[in-house]
VMD Tcl script that builds the backbone (N, CA, C; Angstrom):
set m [mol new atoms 204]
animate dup $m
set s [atomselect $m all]
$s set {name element resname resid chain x y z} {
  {N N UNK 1 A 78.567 119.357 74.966}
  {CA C UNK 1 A 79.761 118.680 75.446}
  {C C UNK 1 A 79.990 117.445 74.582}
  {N N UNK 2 A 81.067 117.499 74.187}
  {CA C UNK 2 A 81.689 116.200 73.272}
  {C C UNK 2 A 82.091 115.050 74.352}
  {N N UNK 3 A 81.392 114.101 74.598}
  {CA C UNK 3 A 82.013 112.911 75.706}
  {C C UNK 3 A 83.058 112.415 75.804}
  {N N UNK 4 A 83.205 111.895 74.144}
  {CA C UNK 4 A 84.697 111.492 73.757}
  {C C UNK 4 A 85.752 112.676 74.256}
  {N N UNK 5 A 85.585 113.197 73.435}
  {CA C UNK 5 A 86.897 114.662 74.526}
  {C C UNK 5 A 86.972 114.560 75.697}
  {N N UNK 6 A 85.727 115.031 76.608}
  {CA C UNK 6 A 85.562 114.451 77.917}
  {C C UNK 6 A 86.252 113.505 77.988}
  {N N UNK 7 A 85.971 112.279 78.289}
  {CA C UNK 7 A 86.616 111.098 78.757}
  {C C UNK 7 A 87.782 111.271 78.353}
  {N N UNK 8 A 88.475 111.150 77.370}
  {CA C UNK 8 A 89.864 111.574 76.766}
  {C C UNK 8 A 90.881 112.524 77.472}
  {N N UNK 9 A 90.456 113.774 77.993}
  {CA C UNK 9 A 91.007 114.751 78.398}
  {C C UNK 9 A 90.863 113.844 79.760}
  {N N UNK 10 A 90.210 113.313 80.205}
  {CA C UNK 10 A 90.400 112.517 81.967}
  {C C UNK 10 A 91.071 111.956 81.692}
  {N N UNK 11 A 91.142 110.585 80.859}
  {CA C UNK 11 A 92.502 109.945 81.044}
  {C C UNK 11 A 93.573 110.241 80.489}
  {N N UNK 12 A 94.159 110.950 79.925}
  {CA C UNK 12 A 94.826 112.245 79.600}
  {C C UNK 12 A 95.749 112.495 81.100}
  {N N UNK 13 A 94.579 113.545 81.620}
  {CA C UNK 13 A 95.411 114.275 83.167}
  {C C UNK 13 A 95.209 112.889 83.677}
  {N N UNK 14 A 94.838 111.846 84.206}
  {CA C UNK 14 A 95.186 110.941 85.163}
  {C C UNK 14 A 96.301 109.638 84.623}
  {N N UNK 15 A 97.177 109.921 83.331}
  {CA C UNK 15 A 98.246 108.646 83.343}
  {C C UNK 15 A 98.748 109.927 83.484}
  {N N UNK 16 A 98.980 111.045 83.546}
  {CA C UNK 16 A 100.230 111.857 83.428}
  {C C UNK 16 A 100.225 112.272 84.769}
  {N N UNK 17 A 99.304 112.114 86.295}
  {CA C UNK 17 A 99.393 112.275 86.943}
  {C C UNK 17 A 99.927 110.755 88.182}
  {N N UNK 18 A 99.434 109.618 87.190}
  {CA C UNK 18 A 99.732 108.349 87.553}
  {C C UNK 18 A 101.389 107.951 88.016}
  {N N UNK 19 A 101.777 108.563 86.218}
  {CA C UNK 19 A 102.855 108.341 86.046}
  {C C UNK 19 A 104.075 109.408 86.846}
  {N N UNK 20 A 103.696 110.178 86.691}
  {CA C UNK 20 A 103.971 111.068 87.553}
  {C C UNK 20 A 104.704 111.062 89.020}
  {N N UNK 21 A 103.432 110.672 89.263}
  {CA C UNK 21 A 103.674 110.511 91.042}
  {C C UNK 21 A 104.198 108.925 91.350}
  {N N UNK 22 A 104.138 108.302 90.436}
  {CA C UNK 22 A 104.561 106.444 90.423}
  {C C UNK 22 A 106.303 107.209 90.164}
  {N N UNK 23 A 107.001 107.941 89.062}
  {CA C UNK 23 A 108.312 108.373 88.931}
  {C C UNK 23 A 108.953 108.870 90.223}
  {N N UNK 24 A 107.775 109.895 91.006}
  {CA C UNK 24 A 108.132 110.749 92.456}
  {C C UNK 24 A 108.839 109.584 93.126}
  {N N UNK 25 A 107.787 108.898 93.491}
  {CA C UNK 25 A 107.690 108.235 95.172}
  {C C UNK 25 A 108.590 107.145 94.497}
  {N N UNK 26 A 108.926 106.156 93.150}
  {CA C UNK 26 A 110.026 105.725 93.046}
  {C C UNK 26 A 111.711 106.148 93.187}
  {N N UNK 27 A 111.615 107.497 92.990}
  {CA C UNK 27 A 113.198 108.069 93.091}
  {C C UNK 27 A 113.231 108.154 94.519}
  {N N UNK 28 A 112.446 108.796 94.712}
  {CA C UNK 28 A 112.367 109.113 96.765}
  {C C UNK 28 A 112.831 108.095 97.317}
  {N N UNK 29 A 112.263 106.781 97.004}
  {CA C UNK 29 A 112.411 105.241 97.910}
  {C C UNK 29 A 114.126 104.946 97.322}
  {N N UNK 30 A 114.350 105.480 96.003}
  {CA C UNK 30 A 116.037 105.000 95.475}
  {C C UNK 30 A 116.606 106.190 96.413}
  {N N UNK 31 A 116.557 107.082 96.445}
  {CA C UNK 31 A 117.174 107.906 97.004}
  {C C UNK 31 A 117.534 107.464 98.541}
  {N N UNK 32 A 116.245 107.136 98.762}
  {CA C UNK 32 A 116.056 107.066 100.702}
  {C C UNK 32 A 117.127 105.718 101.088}
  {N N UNK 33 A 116.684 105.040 99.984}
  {CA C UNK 33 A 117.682 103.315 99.819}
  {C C UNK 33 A 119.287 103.366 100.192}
  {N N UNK 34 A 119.585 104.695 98.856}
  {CA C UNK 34 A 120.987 104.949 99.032}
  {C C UNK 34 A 121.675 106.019 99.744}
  {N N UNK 35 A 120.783 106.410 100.885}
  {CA C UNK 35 A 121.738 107.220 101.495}
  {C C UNK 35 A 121.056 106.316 103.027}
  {N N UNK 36 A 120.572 104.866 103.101}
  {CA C UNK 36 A 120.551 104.366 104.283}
  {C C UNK 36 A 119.403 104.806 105.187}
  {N N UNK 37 A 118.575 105.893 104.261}
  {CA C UNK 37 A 117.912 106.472 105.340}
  {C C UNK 37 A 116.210 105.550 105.715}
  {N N UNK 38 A 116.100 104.604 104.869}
  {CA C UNK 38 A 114.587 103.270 105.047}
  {C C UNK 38 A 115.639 102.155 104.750}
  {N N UNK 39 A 115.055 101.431 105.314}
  {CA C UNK 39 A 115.788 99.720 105.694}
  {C C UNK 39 A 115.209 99.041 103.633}
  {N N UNK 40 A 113.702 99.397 103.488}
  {CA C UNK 40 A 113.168 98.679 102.548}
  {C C UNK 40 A 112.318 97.782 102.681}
  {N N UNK 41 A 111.949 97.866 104.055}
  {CA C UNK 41 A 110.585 97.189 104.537}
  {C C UNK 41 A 109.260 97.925 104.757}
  {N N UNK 42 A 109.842 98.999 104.743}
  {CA C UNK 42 A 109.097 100.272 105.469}
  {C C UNK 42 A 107.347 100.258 104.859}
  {N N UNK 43 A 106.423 100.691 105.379}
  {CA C UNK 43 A 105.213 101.176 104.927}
  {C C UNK 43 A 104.992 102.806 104.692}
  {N N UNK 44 A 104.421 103.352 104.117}
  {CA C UNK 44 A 104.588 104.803 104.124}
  {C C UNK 44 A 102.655 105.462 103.782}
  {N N UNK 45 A 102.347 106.172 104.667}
  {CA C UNK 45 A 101.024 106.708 104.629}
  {C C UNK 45 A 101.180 107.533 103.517}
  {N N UNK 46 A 100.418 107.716 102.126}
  {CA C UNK 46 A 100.335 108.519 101.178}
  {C C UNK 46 A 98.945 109.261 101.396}
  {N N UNK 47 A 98.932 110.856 100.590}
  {CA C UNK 47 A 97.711 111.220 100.902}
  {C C UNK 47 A 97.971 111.864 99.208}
  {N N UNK 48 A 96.721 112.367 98.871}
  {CA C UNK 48 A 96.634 113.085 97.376}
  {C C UNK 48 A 95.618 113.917 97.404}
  {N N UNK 49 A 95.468 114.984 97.181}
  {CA C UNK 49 A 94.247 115.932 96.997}
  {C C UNK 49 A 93.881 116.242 95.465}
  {N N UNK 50 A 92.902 116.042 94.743}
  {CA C UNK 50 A 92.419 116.028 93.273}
  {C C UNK 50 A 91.691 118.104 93.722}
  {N N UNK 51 A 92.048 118.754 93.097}
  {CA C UNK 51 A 90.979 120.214 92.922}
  {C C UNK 51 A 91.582 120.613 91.638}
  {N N UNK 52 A 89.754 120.649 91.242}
  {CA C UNK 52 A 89.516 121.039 89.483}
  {C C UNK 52 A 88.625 122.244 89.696}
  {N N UNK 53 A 89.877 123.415 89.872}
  {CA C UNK 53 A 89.033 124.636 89.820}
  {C C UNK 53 A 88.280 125.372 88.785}
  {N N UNK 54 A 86.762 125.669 89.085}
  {CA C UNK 54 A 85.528 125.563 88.691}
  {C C UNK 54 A 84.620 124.887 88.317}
  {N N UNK 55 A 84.920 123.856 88.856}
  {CA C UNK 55 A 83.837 122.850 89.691}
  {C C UNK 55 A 83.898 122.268 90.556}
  {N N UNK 56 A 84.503 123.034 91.685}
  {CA C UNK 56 A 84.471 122.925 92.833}
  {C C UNK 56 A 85.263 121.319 93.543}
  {N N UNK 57 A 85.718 120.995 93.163}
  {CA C UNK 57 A 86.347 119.839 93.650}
  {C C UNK 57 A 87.287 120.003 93.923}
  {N N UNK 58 A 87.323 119.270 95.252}
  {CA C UNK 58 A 88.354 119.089 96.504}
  {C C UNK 58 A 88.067 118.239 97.325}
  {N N UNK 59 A 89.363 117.297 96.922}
  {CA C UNK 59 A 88.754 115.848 97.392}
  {C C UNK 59 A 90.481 115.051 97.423}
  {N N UNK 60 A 90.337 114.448 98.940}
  {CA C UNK 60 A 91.472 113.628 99.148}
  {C C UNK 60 A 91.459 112.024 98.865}
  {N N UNK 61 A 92.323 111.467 99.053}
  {CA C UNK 61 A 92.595 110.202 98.714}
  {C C UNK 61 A 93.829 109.880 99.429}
  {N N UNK 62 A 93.465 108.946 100.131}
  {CA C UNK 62 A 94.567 108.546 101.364}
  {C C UNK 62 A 94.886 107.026 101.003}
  {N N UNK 63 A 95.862 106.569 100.879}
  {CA C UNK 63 A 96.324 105.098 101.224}
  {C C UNK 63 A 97.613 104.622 101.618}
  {N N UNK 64 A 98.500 103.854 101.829}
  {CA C UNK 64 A 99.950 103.084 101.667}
  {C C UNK 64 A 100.427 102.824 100.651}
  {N N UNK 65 A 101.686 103.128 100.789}
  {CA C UNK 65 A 102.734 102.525 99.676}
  {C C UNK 65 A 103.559 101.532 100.699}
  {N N UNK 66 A 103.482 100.350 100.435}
  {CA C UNK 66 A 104.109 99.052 101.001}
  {C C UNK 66 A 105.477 98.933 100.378}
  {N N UNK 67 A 106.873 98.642 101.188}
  {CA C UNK 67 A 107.880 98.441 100.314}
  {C C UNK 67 A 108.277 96.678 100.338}
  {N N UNK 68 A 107.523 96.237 101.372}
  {CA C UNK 68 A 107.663 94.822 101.110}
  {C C UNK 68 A 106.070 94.435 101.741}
}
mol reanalyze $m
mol bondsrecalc $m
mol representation Tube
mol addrep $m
């Protein structure tokens, strides 16, 4: 195993998954903004599941997205 690759190929899939889901949940909140449907104070429960099939991982990650 080459480490450098390793490590590389991780942060690799995790800004493109960063960025990603930071683009999602920003249009969602413009969207939600302009059709009236969140005030813009709101808190919102986020959840994420990481599975890297064949090696067995499956694994959540729960937190908030705060809008103020």
């Amino acid at each position: 195993m080459d480490e450098e690759t390793f490590n590389l190929s991780i942060r690799k899939f995790l800004k493109v998954v960063g960025i990603g889901s930071q683009r999602a949940i920003e249009h969602a909140v413009a969207q939600a903004t302009t059709d009236g449907r969140i005030q813009g104070t709101e808190r919102f429960p986020a959840h994420m599941t990481l599975v890297v099939k064949g090696l067995n991982i499956d694994i959540s990650f729960d937190g908030e997205i705060k809008l103020q």
